[in-house]
N, C-alpha and C positions, 0 to 999 in steps of 0.2 A: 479442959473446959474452964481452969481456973483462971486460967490469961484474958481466955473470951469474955468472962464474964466482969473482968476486973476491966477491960477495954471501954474505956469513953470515946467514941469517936466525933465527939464537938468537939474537943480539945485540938483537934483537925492536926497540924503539924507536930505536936507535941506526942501523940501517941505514943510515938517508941521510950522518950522516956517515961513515962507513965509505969511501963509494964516491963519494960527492958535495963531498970538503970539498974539492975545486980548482975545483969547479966549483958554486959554489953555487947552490942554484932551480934545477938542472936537471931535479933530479926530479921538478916539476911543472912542464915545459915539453912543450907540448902538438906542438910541431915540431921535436923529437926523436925517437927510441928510447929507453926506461930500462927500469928494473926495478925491480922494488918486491917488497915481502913482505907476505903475509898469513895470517891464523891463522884457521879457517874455526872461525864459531858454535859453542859446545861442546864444543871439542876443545882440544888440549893439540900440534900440530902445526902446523909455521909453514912454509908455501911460498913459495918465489919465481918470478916471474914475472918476464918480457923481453915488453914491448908494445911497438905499431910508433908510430910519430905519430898523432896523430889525425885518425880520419877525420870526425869530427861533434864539435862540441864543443856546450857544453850552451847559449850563446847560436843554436844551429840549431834548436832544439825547443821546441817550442807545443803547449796544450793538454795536458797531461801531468796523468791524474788516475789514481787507484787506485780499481780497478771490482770488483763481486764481482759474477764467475761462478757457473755450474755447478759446476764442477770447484775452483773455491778463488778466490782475489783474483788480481788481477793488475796490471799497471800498463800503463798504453796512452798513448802519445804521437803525436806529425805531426814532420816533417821540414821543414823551408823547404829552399828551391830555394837556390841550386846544390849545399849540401850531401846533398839527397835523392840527387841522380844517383850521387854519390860512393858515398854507400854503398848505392847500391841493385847497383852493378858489384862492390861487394867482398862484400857477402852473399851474391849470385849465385855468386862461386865457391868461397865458404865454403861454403855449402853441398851444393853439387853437388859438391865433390871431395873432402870432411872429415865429410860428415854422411851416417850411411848410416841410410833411413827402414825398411828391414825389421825392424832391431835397434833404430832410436828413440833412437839414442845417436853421439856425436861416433867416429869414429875416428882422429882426430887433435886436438893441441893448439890445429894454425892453425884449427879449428872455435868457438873461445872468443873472446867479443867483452865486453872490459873495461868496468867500468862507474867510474870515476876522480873523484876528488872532492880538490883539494890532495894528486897524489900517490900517495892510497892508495884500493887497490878498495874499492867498496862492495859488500861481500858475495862471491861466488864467481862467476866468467866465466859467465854462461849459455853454454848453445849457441846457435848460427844453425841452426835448419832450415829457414828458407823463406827469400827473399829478398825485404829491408825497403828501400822507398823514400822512398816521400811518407807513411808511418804504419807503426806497428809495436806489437808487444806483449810484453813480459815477464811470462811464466807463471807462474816459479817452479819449474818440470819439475814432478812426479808429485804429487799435492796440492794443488799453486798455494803462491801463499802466504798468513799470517796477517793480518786486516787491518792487525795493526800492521807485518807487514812492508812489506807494500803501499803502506802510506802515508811509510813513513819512506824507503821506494826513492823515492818519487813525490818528494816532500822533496828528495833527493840532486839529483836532474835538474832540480827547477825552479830551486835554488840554485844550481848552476852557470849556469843560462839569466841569471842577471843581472850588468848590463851593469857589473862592478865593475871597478877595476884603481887601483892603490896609488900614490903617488911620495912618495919619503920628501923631509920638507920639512924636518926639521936632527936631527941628532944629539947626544947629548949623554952622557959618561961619570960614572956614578957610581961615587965610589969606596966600598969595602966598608963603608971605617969612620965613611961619613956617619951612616949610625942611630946609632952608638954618639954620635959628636959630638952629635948633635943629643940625643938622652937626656940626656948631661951637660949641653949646655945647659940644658935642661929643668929638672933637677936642681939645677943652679946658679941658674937664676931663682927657683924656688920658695925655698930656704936664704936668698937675700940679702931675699925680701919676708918671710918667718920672721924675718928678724935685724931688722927697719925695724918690723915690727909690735910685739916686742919690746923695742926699743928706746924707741918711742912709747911704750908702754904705762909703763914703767919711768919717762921723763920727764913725764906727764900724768899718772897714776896711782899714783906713785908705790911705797909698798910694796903697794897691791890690784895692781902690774904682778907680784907672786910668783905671784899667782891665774892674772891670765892665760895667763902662762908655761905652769904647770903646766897647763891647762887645753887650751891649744896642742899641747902635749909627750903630753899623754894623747890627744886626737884623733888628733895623727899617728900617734903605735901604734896603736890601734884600727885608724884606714885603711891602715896597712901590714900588719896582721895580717890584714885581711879580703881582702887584695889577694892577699897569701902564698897565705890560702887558697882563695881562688877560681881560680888560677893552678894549684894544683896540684890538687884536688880537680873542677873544671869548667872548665879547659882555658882559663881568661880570660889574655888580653894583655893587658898594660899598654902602650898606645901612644902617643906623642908628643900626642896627645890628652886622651887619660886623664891624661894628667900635667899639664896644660892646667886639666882638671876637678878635679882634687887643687891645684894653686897657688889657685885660683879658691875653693876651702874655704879656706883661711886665711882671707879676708878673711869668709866666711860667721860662723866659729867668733869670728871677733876683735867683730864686729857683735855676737854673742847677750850678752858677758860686757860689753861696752862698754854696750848697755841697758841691763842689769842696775846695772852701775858707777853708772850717770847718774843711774838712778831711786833708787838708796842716797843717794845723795848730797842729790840733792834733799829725801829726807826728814829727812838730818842736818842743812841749812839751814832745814828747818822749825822745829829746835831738837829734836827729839827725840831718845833715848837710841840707841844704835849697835844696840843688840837690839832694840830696836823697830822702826827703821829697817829694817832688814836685812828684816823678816818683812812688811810694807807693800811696802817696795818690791818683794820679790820677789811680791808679790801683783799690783803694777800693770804689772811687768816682762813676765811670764810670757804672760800674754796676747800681746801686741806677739810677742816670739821664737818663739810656738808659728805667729801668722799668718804670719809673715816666712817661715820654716824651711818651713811648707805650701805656700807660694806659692812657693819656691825647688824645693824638691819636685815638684810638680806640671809645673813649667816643662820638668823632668829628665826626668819621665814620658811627655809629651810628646812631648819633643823625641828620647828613643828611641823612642817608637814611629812617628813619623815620618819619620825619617831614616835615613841609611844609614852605612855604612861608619865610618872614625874619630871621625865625628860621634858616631856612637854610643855610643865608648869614649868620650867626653866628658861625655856626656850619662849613661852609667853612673855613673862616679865622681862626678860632681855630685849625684846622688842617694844615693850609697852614702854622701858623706861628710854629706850634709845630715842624714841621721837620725845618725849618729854625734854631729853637735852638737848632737845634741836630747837624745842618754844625756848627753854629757859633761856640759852645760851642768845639767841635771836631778840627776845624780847623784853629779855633782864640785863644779862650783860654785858652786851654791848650799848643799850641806853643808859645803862649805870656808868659806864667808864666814860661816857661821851658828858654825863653830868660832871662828875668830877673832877675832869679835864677842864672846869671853869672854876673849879675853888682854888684859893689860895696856897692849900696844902700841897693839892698835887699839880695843881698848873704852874709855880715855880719852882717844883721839885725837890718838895723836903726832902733830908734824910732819909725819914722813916717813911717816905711815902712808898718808898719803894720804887720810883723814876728820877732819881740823885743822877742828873746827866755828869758829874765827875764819880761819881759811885762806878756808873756802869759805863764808862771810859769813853764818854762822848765826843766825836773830834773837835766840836768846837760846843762848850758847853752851852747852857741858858738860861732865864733866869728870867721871870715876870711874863714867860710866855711869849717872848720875841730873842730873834736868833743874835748873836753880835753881827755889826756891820763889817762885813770882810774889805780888806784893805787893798787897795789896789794892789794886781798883781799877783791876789792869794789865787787858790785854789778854787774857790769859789769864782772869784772873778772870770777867772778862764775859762771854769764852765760856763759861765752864764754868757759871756763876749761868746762862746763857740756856738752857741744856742739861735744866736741873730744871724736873721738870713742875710746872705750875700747881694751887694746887688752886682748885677749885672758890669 
């Protein structure tokens, strides 16, 4: 009685520790006394109860289904042998000294027979009015009950009948500020493969690495902007994953501008003018980055609707940031090279513009944005004489 009385049950979830933290698991120790609280369907009042050990636990009972009567559902079980006897002796004087059949109602507490699931009653103590051995039945009292109640008791009973039991196999402490570390890391990986793409870009590429950059620099706004908002307006995490799928975009956005780069270039080695280039190549570019971006895409679509958990968050931002490289690349990139393509620096192909038509061994080089005039007889000439129609 010292537990029961020491039991607050407004503290509603916290109970067990209250009355249980020196003795932990004892609240659901079936070879004991404890006490428990519960708050009965519908209502706004929390009771405590003091039950004895148990007399039948839920590995004693077989057959247990939820049947619809006359009178309403109900739930009906069997007893295995040696626990039948038990409780067929304790129902015997539960009822006959607690349950009075003229009134149809308990006159005492010790007339209540618990129904215990890890701890806490499932529903409210029915009464015993007859005495239950080798089979037994819960009505529900006046009504019966609902088939959903019937079956979710039936549920309770057949769950405990299985033969589980736990042993912990290692322990392990995590400290608070592992997420945060591991974020940073995160964070930190992505920045240093940002600074290497960068960098590449700047040595290979020379001045078109301005493009990339910027081009880099505007995706990742966009996917931090969309991140912001999806975070506060539809409840999205960014998870240790997610950041996984954002690092995994760099390299998606660095590929659209790097084709684009390769196919410019190749048509400056064909000898033609940097504005020409520029509008060819992004003719033969475009195709390539739009299949790449769909098939990246697609993989993203996928692989959220398949999977689960952080995979997911992975699997989101891979797709959030894939069409982001599809505006960048569409509405920055190629209008940025199409500008530049009239400055001085790279329309006659400085050095360091990175479009040096004898750098990158152009057959007939250029210089001011117009081609040299081929000499009768070149190569050129003869393509262009094979190009005029025949007459007849």
């Amino acid at each position: 009685m010292k537990l029961f009385d020491k039991l607050n049950c407004t503290a509603k979830e916290g109970w067990k520790q209250q009355i249980y933290h020196s003795v932990p698991n004892n609240w659901d120790n079936p070879k004991v006394q404890t006490v428990t609280c519960f708050k009965a369907p519908g209502t706004n009042v929390w009771q405590k109860y003091a039950m004895s050990p148990a007399i039948v636990q839920g590995s004693d009972l077989s057959g247990v289904q939820a049947v619809d009567q006359t009178t309403g559902w109900a739930v009906t079980f069997n007893v295995k042998s040696p626990a039948s006897s038990k409780l067929g002796a304790l129902t015997t004087t539960m009822s006959s000294k607690y349950y009075s059949a003229s009134t149809g109602s308990a006159t005492s507490e010790l007339d209540f027979l618990a129904i215990v699931l890890d701890g806490q009653l499932q529903g409210a103590p029915p009464q015993v009015q007859s005495a239950i051995s080798t089979s037994g039945q819960i009505n529900g009292g006046t009504g019966g009950f609902s088939q959903s109640q019937a079956t979710t008791l039936a549920d309770v009973l057949k769950y405990g009948s299985l033969p589980l039991s736990f042993h912990n196999l290692f322990t392990s402490s995590v400290s608070a500020s592992l997420g945060a570390d591991q974020l940073s890391a995160g964070l930190f990986a992505a920045l240093v493969g940002l600074l290497l793409v960068v960098l590449y870009s700047f040595l290979y590429y020379r001045g078109l690495g301005v493009v990339s950059v910027l081009s880099l620099a505007i995706a990742a706004s966009l996917s931090y902007l969309s991140v912001v908002l999806l975070s506060r307006y539809e409840g999205f995490t960014l998870s240790l994953a997610g950041i996984a799928g954002l690092i995994v975009a760099i390299g998606i956005t660095a590929d659209s501008f790097i084709v684009y780069f390769e196919r410019l270039r190749d048509e400056v080695r064909e000898g033609r003018s940097l504005r020409t280039a520029v509008e060819r190549g992004w003719t033969r570019a475009r195709r390539t980055i739009l299949v790449s971006d769909t098939v990246s895409f697609l993989a993203a679509l996928l692989l959220y609707i398949l999977s689960e958990g952080d995979v997911r968050g992975f699997a989101f931002t891979l797709g959030l940031t894939t069409l982001v490289d599809v505006l960048v690349v569409f509405l920055f990139t190629k209008p940025m090279i199409t500008l530049l393509a009239r400055t001085k620096f790279y329309g006659q192909g400085h050095p360091l513009s990175g479009l040096d038509p004898g750098r990158l061994g152009a057959r007939a080089p250029w210089r001011g944005g117009r081609r040299p005039a081929a000499s009768p007889g070149s190569a050129a000439t003869e393509a262009r004489t094979s190009t005029t129609p025949r007459e007849a």
